[in-house]
C-alpha positions in Angstrom: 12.7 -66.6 -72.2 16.4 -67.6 -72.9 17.1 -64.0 -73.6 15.6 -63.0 -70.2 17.8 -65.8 -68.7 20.7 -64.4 -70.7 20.4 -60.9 -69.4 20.4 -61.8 -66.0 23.1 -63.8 -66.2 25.0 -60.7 -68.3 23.6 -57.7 -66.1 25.6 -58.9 -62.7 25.3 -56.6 -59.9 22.6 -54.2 -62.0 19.9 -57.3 -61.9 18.6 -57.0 -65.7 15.0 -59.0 -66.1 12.5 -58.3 -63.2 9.0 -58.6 -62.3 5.9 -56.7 -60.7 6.9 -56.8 -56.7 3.9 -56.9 -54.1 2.7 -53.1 -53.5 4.9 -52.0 -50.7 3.7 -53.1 -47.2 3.2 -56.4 -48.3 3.2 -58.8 -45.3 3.9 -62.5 -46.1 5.9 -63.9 -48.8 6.7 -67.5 -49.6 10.3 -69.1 -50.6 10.7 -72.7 -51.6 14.1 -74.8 -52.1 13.9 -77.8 -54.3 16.7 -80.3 -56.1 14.9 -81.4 -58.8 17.4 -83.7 -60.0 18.2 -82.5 -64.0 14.1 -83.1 -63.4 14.5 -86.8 -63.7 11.9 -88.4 -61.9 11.8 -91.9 -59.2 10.3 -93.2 -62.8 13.5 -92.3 -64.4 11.9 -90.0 -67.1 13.0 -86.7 -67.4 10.1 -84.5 -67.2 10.3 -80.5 -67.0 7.0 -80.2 -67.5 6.2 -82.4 -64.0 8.8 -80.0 -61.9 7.0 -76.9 -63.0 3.5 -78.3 -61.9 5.6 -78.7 -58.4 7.1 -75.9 -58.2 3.1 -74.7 -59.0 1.5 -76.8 -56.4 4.2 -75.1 -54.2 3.2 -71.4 -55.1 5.9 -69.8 -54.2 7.3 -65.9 -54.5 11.2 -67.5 -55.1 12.6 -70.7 -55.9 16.1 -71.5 -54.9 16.5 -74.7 -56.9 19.6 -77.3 -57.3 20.7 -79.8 -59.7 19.4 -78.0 -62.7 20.7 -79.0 -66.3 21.0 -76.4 -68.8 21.9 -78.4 -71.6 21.2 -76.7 -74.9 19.3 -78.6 -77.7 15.9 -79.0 -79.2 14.9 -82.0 -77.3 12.3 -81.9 -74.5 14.9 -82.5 -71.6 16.7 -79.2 -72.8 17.2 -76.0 -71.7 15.8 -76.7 -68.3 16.4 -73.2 -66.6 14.5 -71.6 -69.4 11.9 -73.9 -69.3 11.2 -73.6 -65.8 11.3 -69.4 -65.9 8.5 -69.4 -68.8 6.5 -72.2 -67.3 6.2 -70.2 -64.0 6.1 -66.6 -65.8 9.3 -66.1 -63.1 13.1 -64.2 -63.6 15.6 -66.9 -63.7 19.2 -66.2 -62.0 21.6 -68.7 -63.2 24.2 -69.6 -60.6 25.6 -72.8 -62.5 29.1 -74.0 -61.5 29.7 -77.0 -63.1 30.5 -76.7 -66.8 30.3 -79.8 -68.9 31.2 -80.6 -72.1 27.3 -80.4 -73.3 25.6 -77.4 -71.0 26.0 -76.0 -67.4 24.4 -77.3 -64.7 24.0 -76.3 -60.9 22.1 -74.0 -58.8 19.1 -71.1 -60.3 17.0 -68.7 -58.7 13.5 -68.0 -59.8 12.0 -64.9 -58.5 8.7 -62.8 -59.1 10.5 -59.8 -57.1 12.9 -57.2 -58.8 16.6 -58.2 -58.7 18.8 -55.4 -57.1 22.3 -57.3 -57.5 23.2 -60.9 -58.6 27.0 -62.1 -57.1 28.2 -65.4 -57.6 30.5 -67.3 -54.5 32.9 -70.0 -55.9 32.5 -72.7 -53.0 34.8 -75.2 -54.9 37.0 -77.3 -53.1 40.1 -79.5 -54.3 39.4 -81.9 -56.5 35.6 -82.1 -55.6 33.2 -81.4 -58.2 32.6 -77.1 -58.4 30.2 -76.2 -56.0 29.0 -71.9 -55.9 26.0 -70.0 -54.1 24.1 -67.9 -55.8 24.0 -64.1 -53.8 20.8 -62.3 -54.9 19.6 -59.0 -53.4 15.6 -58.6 -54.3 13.3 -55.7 -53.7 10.7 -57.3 -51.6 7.7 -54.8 -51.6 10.0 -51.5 -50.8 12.0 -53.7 -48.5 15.9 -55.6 -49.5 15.9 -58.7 -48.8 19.5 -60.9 -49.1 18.8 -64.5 -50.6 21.9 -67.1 -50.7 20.9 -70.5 -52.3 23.4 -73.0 -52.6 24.0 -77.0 -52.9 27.2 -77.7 -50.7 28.8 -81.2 -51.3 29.5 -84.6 -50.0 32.8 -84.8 -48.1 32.7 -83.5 -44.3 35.7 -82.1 -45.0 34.4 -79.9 -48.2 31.3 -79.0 -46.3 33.4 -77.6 -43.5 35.4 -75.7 -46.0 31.9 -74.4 -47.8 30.7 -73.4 -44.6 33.5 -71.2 -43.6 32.9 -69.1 -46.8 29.3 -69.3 -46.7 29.1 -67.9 -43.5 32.0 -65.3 -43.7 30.0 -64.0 -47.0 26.9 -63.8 -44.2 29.0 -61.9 -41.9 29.9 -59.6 -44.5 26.0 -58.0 -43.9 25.0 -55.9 -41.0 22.8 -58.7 -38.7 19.5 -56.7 -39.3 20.2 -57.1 -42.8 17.3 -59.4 -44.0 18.5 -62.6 -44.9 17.6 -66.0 -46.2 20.1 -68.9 -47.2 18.5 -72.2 -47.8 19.4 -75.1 -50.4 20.5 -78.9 -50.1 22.9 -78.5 -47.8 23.8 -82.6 -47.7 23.9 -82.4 -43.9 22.9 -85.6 -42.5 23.6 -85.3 -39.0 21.3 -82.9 -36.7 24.3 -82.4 -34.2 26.5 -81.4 -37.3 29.5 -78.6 -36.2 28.6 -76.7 -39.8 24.8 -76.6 -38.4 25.9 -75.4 -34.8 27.8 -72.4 -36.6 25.2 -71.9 -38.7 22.4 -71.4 -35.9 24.9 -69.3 -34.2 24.7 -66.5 -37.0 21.2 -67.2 -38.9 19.4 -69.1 -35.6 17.6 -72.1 -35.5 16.6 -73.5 -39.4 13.3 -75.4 -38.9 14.3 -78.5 -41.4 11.3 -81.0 -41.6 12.8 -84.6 -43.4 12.1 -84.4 -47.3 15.1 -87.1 -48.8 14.3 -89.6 -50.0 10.7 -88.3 -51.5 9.3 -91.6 -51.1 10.1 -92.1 -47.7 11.6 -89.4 -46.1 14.1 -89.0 -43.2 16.8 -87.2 -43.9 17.0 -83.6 -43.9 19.2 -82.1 -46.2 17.3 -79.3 -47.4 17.3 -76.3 -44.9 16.0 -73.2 -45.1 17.3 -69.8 -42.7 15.7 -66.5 -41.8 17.2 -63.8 -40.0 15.8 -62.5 -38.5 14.4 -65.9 -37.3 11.2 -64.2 -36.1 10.1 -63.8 -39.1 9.7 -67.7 -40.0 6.2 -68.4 -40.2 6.0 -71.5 -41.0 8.8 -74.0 -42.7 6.9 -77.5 -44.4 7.7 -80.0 -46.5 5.5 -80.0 -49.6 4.9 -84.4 -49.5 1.8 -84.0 -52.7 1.5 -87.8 -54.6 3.5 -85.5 -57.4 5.8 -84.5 -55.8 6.9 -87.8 -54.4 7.7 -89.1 -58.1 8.8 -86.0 -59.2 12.4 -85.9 -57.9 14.3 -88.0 -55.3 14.3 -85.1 -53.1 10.6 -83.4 -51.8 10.5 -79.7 -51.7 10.9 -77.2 -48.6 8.2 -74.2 -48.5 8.8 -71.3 -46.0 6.6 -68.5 -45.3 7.9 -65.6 -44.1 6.2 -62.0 -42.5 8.5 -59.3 -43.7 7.1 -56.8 -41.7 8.7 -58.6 -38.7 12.0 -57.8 -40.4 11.8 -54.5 -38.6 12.4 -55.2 -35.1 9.3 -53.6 -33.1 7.4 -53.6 -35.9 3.9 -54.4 -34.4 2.0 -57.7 -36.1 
């Protein structure tokens, strides 16, 4: 499965690994964002094996997930990307920005849908930590759908900055061009300028608390659909499991993509 992570990482705009889509005319698809934390748990054991049976109670379609740690080796802990893409019989888009010494680690994608084109924003910002969103195009059942998962940082001020290219990469797209952007977004405050501007272009992000997982009232996680009709249902997945998982619970959307044509009947 490292290969398969490998040629998705190599193939760039072509794609390079996929998998069987729904047969087109396919109605609801699910998309989950979680930050597993390198998969280190509130018990502070690093268990792969314990995020994959998540990310299985979750049962999504795609997985936009953060804080992953590729770090190559033989132990257990290793290799967490490729891990993660056999466990759940999933393509795995790397989108890692941060580079250290030992492995990469940062944001992935795991999809069951055919990739169409993988690009990779650099979101970094002065002498913050790098920080990148992962751009993926997926065939959907006949239908393109535009997912951008990210993890923006801690400072205001480098969230403000993230923001503006975030969004100006949205804008880029025609505004019937189906669209989801979701990650840990590390935006505290509900009345936040960043979230104003973002319900401006993407609408309203339905954004249930999910940090800390063991008692939860922050919500940092967010997930957007545009068009926003097309939300079915955004929940917070709060399983015994996944409260010990990670220190952040996962988001689940559902999403009807026949309401991504406007007039489409239900």
């Amino acid at each position: 499965m490292a290969s398969a992570t490998r040629a998705l990482s190599e193939a760039g705009a072509n794609g390079g690994v996929v998998k069987q889509s729904p047969a087109p005319g396919a109605r609801r698809i699910s998309i989950g964002s979680y930050n597993i934390h390198s998969c280190i748990g509130l018990d502070r054991k690093c268990s792969p094996p314990r995020i994959a049976s998540v990310l299985k109670e979750l049962d999504c379609d795609i997985y936009a997930l953060q804080e992953v740690d590729n770090e190559p080796g033989d132990d257990d802990d290793s290799k967490q990307l490729e891990y993660l893409s056999e466990a759940m019989d999933m393509a795995a888009v790397p989108g890692m920005r941060i580079v250290r010494h030992s492995g990469e680690y940062g944001n992935a994608l795991l999809t069951r849908f055919p990739v169409i084109s993988v690009h990779r924003h650099d979101l970094s910002f002065g002498k913050w930590e790098p920080r990148g969103a992962l751009d993926v195009e997926l065939d959907v059942g006949g239908r393109a759908l535009r997912v951008m998962a990210t993890h923006l940082g801690l400072s205001r001020s480098e969230r403000r900055f993230q923001w503006r290219q975030l969004l100006a990469a949205v804008a880029a797209s025609p505004p019937d061009h189906p669209t989801v952007v979701l990650g840990d977004m590390n935006e505290w405050l509900p009345s936040a300028g960043t979230l104003r501007d973002a319900h401006k272009i993407l609408g309203k992000a339905l954004a249930p608390p999910e940090f800390p997982s063991f008692w939860p009232f922050l919500a940092l996680t967010r997930i957007w659909v545009r068009p926003v009709q097309a939300i079915v249902s955004v929940k917070v997945h709060t399983t015994p499991l996944a409260k010990r998982a990670s220190d952040h619970l996962p988001l689940r959307a559902e999403i009807d993509v026949g309401r991504f044509v406007r007039g489409e009947p239900d």
